[in-house]
C-alpha positions as CSV (number, residue, x, y, z in Angstrom):
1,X,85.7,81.0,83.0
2,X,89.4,82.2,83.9
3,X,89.1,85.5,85.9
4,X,91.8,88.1,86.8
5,X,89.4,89.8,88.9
6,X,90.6,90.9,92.4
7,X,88.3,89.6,95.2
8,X,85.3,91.6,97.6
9,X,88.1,92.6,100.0
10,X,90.1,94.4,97.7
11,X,92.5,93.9,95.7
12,X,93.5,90.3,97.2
13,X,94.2,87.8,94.1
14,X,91.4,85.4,93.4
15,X,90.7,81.4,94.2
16,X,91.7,81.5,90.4
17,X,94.2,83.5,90.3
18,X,95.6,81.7,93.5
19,X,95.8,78.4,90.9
20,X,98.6,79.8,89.3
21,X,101.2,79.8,91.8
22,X,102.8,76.3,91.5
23,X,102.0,76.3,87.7
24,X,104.1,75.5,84.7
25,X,104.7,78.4,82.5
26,X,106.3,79.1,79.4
27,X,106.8,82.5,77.8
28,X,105.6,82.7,74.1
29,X,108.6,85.3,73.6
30,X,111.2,83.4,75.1
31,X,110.4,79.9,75.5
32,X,111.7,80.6,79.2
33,X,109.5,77.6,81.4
34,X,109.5,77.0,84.7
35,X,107.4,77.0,87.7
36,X,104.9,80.7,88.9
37,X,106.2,81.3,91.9
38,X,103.8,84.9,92.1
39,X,101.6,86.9,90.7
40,X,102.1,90.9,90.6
41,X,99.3,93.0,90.0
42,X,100.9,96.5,88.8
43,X,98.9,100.0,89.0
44,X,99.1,99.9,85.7
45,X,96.6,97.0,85.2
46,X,99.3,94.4,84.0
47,X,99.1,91.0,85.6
48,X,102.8,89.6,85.3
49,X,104.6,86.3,86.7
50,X,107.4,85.4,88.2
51,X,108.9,82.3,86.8
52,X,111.3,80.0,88.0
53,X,113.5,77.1,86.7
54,X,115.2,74.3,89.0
55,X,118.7,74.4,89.7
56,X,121.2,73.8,86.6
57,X,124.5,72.5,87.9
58,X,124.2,73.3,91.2
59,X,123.4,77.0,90.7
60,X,119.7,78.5,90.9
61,X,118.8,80.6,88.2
62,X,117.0,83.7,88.7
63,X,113.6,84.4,88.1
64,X,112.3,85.9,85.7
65,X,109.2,88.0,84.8
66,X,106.5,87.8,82.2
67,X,103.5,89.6,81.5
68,X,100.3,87.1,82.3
69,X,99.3,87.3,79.0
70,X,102.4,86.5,77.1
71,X,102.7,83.1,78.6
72,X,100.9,79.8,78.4
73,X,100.6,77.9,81.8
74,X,100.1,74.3,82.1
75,X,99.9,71.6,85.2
76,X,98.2,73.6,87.7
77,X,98.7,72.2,91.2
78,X,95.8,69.9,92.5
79,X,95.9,71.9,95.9
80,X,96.1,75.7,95.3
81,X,98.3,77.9,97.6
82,X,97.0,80.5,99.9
83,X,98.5,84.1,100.4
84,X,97.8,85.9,103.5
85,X,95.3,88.6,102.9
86,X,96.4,92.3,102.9
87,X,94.6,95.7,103.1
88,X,97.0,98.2,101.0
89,X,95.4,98.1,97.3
90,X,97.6,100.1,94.5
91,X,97.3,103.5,94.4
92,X,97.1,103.8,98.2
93,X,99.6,106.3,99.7
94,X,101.3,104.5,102.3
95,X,104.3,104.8,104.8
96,X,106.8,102.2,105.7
97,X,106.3,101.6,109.9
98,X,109.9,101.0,110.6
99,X,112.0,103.2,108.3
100,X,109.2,105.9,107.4
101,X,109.6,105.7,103.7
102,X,106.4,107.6,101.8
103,X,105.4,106.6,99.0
104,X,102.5,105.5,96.5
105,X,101.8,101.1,96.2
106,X,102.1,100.7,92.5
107,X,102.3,97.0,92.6
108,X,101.6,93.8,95.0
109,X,103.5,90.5,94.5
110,X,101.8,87.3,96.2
111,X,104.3,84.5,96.7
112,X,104.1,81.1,96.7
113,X,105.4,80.8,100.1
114,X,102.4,82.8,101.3
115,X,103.5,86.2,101.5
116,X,101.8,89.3,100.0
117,X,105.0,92.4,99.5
118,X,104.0,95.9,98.4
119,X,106.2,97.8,96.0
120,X,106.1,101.8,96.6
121,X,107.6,104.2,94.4
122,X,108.3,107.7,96.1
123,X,107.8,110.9,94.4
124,X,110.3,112.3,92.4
125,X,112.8,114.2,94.1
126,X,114.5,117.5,92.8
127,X,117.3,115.1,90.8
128,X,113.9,113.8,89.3
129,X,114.9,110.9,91.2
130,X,112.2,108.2,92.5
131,X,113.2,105.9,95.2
132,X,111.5,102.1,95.1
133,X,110.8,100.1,98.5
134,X,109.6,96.3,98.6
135,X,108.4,95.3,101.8
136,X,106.2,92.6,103.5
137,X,102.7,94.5,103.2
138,X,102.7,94.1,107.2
139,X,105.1,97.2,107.1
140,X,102.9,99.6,105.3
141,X,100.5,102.0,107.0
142,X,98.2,103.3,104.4
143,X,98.3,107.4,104.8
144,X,95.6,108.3,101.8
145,X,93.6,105.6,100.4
146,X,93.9,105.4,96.8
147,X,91.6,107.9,94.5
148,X,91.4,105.1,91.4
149,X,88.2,102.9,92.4
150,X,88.9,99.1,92.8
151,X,86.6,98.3,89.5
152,X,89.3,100.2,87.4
153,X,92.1,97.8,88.7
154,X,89.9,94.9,87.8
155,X,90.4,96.0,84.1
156,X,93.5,93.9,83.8
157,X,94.6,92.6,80.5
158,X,93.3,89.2,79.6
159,X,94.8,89.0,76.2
160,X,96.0,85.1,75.4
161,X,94.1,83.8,78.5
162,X,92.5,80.9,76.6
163,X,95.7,78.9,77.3
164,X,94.9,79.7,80.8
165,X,91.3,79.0,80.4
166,X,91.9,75.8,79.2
167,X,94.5,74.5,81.9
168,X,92.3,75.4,84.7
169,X,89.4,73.2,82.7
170,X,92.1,69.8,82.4
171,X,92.7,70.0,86.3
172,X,88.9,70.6,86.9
């Protein structure tokens, strides 16, 4: 069966969730389709995509981004990519090595070309302010492991997976 699960050493995606990346996708909301080019896992527990289309008169479009479960995917890749494995998992506290930002990983983003980024989110300053910092997960330090045990993040929505589910079974 289709898993979301994160992996034994961490919160690295899955083999199955590694599938994705190259995928067609279409959002049931929009009708937007193109191809996954990654997977974000968010602290919140939603698994979204990123999705995008080819060039339309010689302009790219931007991607865009869909909750996992609000889009059916189709034409998996025969050969599934491979993202570089990380250590940060969401909820760590970490600092940014070069510039010294602080702040807590509330999501991770694995890319098609490889690459695993980490999105922090600061506290909020006395402007109630947060500041937001997307980096290569190579820049992070982690400062205070996160409190929230890896088995909660595992709990991510699976709702409208079936389409999913069955893809994976065509290519198998």
């Amino acid at each position: 069966m289709f898993s979301l699960d994160f992996n034994s050493k961490g919160n690295n995606m899955s083999d199955s969730n590694y599938r994705l990346l190259g995928a067609t996708a279409t959002s049931k909301t929009h009708g937007y389709t193109g191809k996954v080019i990654a997977v974000q896992y968010n602290l919140s527990c939603a698994t979204q995509i990123h999705i995008q289309q080819p060039m339309k008169d010689d302009k790219i479009p931007d991607a865009m981004v869909f909750d996992l479960h609000m889009c059916d995917i189709d034409n998996l890749p025969e050969t599934p990519f491979s993202v570089e494995e990380y250590t940060v998992k969401l909820g760590d506290q970490v600092e940014d090595i070069v510039t010294g930002f602080p702040g807590i990983v509330t999501a991770i983003i694995c890319g098609i070309n490889g690459c695993a980024e980490i999105f922090a989110l600061s506290k909020v300053d006395d402007d109630l302010r947060a500041r937001t910092h997307l980096q290569n997960h190579k820049r992070f330090k982690i400062i205070t492991p996160s409190a929230v045990p890896v088995a909660e993040h595992q709990s991510v929505s699976t709702h409208g997976a079936v389409r999913v589910t069955k893809a994976l079974t065509r290519s198998a």
